[in-house]
N, C-alpha and C positions, 0 to 999 in steps of 0.2 A: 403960347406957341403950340402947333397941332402938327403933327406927326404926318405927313401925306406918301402914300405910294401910289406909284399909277397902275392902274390895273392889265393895262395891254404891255408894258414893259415892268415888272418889278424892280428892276436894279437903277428905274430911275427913281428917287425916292429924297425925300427931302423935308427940311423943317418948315413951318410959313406960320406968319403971324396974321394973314391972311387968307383963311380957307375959301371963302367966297370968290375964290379966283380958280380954284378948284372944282369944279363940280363932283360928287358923291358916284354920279354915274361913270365916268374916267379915272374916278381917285377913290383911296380907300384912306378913311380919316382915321387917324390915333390905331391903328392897329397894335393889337396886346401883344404880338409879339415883334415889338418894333428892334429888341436889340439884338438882331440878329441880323438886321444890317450893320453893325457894328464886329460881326465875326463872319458873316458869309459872306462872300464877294457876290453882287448885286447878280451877275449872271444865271446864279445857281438859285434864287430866291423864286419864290411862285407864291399865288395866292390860291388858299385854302380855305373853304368856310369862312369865309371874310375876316381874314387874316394871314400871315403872312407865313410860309415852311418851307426849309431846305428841300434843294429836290433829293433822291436818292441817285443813288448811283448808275444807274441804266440816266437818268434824266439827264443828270452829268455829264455822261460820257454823249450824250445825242449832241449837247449845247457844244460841248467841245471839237466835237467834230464837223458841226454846221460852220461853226468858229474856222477849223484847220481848212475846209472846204471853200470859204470865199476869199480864204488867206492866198490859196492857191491859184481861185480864179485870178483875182488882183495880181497877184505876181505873175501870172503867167501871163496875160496882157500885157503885163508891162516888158516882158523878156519877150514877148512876138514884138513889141515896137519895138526894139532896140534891135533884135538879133535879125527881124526882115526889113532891113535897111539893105537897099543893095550890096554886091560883092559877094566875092567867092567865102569869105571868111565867116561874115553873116549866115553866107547857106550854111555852110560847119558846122558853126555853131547852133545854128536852127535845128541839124538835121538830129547833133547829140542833143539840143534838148526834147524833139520829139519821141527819140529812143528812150529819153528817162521818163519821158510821159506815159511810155507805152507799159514802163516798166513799174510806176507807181499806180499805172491802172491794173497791175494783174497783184500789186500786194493787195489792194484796195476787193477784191476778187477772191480773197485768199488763196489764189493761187500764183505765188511767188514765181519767178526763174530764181536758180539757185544765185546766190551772189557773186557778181561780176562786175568787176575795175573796168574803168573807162578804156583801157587796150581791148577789152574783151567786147566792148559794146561798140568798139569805133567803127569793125567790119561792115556791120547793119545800117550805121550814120552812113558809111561812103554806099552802100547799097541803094541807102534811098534818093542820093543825091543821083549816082549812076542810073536810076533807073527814072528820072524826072520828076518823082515827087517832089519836089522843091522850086520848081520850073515857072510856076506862077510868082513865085517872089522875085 
C-alpha cells in the first residue's frame, strides 16, 4: 500500500494499492511525513520540499477565512432567493439583510459601527425601502 497526496489539493490524500493510477506529477508517493494527516485536518496541510507540513498560522487564518468567505457567498445567494420573492415582507427582510451586509463589510474593514440591535438598524432598512432601493425586486 503506498501513501498518495495530491499535490494541487493536500487534504485530498489517500492510501492505494495502486500508484499507477496516480501519476508522480499530480501526486506525491509515500511522503515521510504522512502522519500528519492523521493530526492535521487536511485543510491546513501543504507540501513542502516533497513532503508534506503544517501551515503556520498566517496560512491558517488566510484558509479559514477564504473558507468563512464562500461560506458567505453561498448563503447569501440563497437568502437573495428566498428574501426577493415578491411582497412587501420579502422587501423587509431584503432591506435588514442588506443593512447587515453593509455592517459586516465595514467589520470586515476594521472599521466597525459601534454595536447595534436590530431596533437600531431597522431606521436605515425602512430608509432604503422609502427611498427605492428595493424597487427592482
Amino acid at each position: 500500500m503506498s501513501r498518495i497526496v495530491n499535490r494541487a489539493s493536500p487534504r485530498n490524500h489517500r492510501m492505494s494499492a495502486d500508484t499507477g493510477k496516480y501519476p508522480t506529477v499530480d501526486w506525491l508517493h509515500n511522503p515521510p511525513s504522512w502522519n500528519l494527516t492523521e493530526t492535521v485536518p487536511g485543510k491546513y496541510l501543504k507540501i513542502v520540499n516533497e513532503d508534506l507540513a503544517e501551515m503556520n498560522a498566517v496560512e491558517k487564518a488566510a484558509v479559514d477565512l477564504a473558507e468563512a468567505d464562500a461560506a458567505m457567498v453561498s448563503e447569501k445567494a440563497e437568502a437573495v432567493k428566498i428574501l426577493t420573492a415578491p411582497g412587501p415582507l420579502q422587501k423587509a427582510l431584503y432591506a435588514m439583510v442588506m443593512v447587515m451586509a453593509r455592517e459586516i463589510r465595514g467589520i470586515k474593514a476594521s472599521a466597525p459601527r459601534p454595536n447595534q440591535t436590530i431596533e437600531q438598524l431597522l431606521p436605515e432598512a425602512i430608509t432604503a425601502i422609502n427611498n427605492g432601493e428595493l424597487d427592482a425586486l
